[in-house]
N, C-alpha and C positions, 0 to 999 in steps of 0.2 A: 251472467252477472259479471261484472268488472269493478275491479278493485284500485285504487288510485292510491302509489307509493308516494312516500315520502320528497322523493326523486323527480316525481313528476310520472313515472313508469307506468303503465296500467297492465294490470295484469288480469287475466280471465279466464272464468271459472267454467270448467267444463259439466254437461249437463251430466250428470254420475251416475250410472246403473244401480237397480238396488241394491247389488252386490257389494260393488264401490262404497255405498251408502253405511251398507251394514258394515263392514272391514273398518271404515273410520271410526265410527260411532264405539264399535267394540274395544278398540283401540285407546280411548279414552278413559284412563284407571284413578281413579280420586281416593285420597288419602283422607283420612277422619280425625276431627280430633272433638272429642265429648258429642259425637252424633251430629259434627255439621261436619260438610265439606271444609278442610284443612288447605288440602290443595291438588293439583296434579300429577299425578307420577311418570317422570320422565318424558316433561313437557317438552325437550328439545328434537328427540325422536320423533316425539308427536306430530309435532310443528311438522318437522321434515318430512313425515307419512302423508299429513293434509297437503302440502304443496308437489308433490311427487303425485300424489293418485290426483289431485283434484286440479292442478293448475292446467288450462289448456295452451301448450308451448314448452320453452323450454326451462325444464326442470333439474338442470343437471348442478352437479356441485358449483361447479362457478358462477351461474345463476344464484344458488341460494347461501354462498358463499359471500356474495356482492347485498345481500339482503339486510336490512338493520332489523336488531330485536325486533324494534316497533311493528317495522312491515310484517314481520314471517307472524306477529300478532294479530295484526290485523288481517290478513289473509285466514288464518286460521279463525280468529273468533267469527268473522262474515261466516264462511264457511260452516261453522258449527249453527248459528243463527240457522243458514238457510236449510241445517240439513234435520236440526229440529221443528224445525214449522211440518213436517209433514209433507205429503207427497201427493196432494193433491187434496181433491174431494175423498171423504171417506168412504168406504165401501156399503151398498146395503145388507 
């Protein structure tokens, strides 16, 4: 999967082992407020944990240093999209 920045830059998403898969997803802490999703907890780490494990290339600070909110957003929600669909066919 590839992701097209703001910039023009594209950036691309590495095929992530279950493990990778799990560690992000776990990663992900939602706050409540009267029994619905409120918000995210400590979306800015987050953000940084999806682009760190998940981007294929360079992921170092001054990469995601040079990034605008929008993009480390949109990297991250694709991401969450493709890592909720599942992981293929389900099992018998």
């Amino acid at each position: 999967m590839e992701i097209k920045l703001s910039d023009k830059r594209v950036v691309k998403i590495k095929d992530l082992t279950v493990d990778e898969r799990d560690e992000l997803l776990d990663s992900c802490k939602f706050t409540m407020d009267n029994g619905n999703v409120g918000g995210m907890e400590a979306p800015h780490s987050t953000m940084t944990k999806f682009i760190r494990i998940g981007v294929d290339g360079d992921t170092s600070d001054d990469f995601i240093k040079s990034l605008k909110f929008a993009d480390k957003t949109a990297i991250f929600v694709e991401m969450q999209k493709n890592l909720l669909e599942g992981e293929g066919k389900p099992s018998k």
